[in-house]
C-alpha positions as CSV (number, residue, x, y, z in Angstrom):
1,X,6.4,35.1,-0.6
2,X,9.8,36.3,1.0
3,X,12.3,38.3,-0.2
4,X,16.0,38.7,0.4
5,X,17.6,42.1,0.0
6,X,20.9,42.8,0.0
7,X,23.0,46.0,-0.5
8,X,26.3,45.8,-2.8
9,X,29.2,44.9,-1.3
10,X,31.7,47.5,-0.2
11,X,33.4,50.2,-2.6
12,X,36.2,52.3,-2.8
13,X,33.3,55.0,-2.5
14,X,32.0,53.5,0.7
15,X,35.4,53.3,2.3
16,X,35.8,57.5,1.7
17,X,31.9,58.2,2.6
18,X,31.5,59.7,-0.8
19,X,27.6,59.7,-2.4
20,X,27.7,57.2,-5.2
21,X,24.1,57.5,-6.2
22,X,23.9,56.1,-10.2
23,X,27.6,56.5,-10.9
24,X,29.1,52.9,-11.4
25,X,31.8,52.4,-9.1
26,X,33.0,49.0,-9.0
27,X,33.4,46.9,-5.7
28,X,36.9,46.7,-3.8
29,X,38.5,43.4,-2.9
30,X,36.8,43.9,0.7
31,X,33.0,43.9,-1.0
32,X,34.4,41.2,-2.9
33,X,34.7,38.6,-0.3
34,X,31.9,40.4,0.7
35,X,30.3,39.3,-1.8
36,X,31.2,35.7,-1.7
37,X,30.3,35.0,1.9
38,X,27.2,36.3,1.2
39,X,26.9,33.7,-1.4
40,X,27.8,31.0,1.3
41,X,25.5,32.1,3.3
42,X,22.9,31.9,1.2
43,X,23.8,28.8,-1.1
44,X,21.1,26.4,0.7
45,X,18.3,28.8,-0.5
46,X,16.2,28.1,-3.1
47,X,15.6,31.4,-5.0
48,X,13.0,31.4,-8.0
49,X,14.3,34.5,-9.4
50,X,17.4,36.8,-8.6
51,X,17.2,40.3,-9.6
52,X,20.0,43.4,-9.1
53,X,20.6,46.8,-10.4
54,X,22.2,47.2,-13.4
55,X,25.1,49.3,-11.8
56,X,28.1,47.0,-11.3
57,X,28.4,47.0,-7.6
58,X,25.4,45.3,-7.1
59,X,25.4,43.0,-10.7
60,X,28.5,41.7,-9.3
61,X,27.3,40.8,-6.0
62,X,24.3,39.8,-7.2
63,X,26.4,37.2,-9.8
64,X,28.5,36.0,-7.2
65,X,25.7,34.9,-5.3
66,X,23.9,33.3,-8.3
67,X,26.6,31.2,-9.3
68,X,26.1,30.9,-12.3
69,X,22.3,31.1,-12.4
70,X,20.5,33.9,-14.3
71,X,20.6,37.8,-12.8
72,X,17.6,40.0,-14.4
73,X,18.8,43.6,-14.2
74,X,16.0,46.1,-13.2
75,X,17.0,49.6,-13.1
76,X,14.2,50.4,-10.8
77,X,16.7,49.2,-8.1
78,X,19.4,52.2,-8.7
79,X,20.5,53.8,-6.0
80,X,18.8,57.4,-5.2
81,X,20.4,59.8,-8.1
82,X,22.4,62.6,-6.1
83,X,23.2,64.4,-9.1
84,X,26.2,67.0,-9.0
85,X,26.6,65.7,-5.0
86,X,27.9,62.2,-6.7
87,X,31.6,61.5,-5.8
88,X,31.3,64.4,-3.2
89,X,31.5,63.4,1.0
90,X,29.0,65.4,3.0
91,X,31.8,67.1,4.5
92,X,33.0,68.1,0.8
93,X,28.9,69.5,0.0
94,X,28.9,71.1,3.7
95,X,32.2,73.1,2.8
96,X,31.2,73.7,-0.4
97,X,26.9,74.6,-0.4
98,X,26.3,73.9,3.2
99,X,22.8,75.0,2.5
100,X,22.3,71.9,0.6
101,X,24.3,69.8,3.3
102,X,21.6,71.3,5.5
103,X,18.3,70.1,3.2
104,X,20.2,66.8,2.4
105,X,20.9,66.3,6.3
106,X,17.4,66.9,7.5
107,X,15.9,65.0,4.5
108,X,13.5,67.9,3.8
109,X,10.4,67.2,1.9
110,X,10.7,68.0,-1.6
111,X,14.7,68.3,-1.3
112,X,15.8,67.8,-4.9
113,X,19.9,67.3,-5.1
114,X,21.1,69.4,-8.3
115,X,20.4,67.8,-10.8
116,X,18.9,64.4,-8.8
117,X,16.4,62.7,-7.3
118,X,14.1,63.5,-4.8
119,X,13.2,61.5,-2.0
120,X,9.5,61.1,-3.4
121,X,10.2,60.5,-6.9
122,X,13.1,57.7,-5.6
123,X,10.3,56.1,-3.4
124,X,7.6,55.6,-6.0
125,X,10.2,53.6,-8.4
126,X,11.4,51.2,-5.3
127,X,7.7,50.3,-4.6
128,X,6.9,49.8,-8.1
129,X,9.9,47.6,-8.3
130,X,8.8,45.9,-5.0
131,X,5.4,45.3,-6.2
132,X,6.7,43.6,-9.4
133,X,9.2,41.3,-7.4
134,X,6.0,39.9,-5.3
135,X,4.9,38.3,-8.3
136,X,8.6,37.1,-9.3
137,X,8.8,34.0,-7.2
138,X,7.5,32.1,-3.9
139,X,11.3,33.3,-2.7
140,X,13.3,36.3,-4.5
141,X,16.7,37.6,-4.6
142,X,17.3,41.2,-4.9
143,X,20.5,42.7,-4.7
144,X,20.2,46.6,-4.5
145,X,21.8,49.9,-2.7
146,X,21.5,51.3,0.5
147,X,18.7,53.9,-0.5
148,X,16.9,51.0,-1.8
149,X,16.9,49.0,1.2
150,X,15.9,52.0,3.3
151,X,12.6,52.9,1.3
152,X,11.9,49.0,1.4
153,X,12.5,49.3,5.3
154,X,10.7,52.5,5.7
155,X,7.6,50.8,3.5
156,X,7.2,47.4,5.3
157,X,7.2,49.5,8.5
158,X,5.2,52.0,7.6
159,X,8.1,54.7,8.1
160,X,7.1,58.1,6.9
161,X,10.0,59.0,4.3
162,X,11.6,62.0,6.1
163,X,12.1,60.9,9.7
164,X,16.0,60.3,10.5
165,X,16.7,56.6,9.6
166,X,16.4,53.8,12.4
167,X,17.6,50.9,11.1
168,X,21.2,49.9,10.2
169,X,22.1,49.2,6.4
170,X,25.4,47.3,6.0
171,X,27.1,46.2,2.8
172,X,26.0,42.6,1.7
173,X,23.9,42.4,5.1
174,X,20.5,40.0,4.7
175,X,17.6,41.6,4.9
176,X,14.3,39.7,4.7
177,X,10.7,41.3,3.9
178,X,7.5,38.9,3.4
179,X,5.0,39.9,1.3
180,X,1.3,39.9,3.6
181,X,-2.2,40.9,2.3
182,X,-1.6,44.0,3.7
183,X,1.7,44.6,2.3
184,X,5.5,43.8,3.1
185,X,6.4,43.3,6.6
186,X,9.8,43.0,8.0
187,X,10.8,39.5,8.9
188,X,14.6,40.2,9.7
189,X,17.1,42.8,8.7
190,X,20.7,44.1,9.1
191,X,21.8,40.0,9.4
192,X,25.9,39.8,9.3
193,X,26.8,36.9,11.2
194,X,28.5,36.3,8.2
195,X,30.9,39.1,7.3
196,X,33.9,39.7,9.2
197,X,32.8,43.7,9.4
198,X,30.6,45.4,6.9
199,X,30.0,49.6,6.8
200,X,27.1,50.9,7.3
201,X,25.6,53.1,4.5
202,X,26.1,57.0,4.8
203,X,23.9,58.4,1.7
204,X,24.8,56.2,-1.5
C-alpha cells in the first residue's frame, strides 16, 4: 500500500509565518496554482481513496486534485491546535510570552500551547488516522498540514517527537510513505519538481 501526502497549498498565513493550527484560513492565489500543479502532477495516478482535513486549505487542494472525484474529510488530519498562539508569528509569541516562545521553540515534552495541543496528544490522532488510511486503498490520497506530515515523517522514520525537525515540508510538495509489516517507511518526500517555489512550513 502507498500513500501520497501532501500539505495544503500556500496561505496568506503562510506568507506572514503566522501559526494557523485549526483556524480555517483559506488558500491565496499562489496555493492555488499550487494546488492545480499538484493535480497535474499527479493526474496519471490511480488513487482508491482521497482523503483531506476538513479545514479549507487542504479540502480545496485536496478537490482540485480530485477533479471531481469524491474527498472524505477526516478531522484526524487537522493541523496541531496552537490555541491562543493561532494567528500570532513566533516573533509576535517571543515579544509577547517569550517563555512560551522558548517551550514552543525547543518542542519540550509535555509543552501544551494555551489552550492547544500537545505534541503527544497531536501524535496519537495522526497515527490513528494513518492506521485507518492503510486499509483505505492499495494507493491513497491524503491531503493534510504541515504538522501532520511531520509526525507521519517522524513515525515512518522512527523520529522521537521532540528532536528539532530534519526534513523539509513544502506546501503541496509529494510526499510518499508505504505501508511494510513493520510499519510505514518513507519512500520519497519533500518532491517539487513541480511548483515553481513552494514555503517551507514554520509551525502551522
Amino acid at each position: 500500500m502507498r500513500l501520497c501526502l501532501i500539505r495544503h497549498g500556500e496561505t496568506a498565513w503562510n506568507a506572514e509565518q503566522r501559526l494557523q493550527g485549526w483556524t480555517d484560513v483559506a488558500l491565496n492565489a499562489e496555493g492555488e496554482r499550487q494546488a492545480r500543479a499538484a493535480a497535474r502532477a499527479l493526474q496519471g495516478v490511480a488513487f482508491d481513496a482521497i482523503v483531506a482535513s476538513p479545514l479549507q486549505r487542504a479540502r480545496a487542494t485536496a478537490e482540485a486534485i480530485a477533479a471531481g472525484r469524491p474527498v472524505a474529510l477526516d478531522a484526524r488530519l487537522r493541523e496541531r491546535h496552537h490555541g491562543e498562539l493561532q494567528g500570532l508569528t513566533r516573533g509576535e509569541i517571543a515579544a509577547v510570552a517569550p517563555r512560551v516562545h522558548e517551550d514552543l521553540q525547543a518542542r519540550r515534552p509535555g509543552y501544551l500551547p494555551p489552550g492547544g495541543e500537545s505534541v503527544e496528544v497531536f501524535a496519537a490522532r495522526v497515527r490513528a488516522a494513518l492506521e485507518d488510511l492503510r486499509h483505505a486503498g492499495a494507493c491513497v490520497l491524503a491531503v493534510a498540514h504541515g504538522g501532520v506530515l511531520d509526525m507521519a515523517y517522524r513515525l515512518a522514520s522512527d523520529q522521537d517527537l521532540h528532536s528539532p525537525r530534519q526534513h523539509a515540508l513544502p506546501n503541496a510538495a509529494l510526499n510518499w510513505l508505504r505501508a511494510t509489516p513493520r510499519g510505514w517507511a518513507v519512500e520519497a518526500w519533500g518532491l517539487t519538481e513541480h511548483l515553481r517555489r513552494s514555503l517551507d512550513d514554520s509551525g502551522g
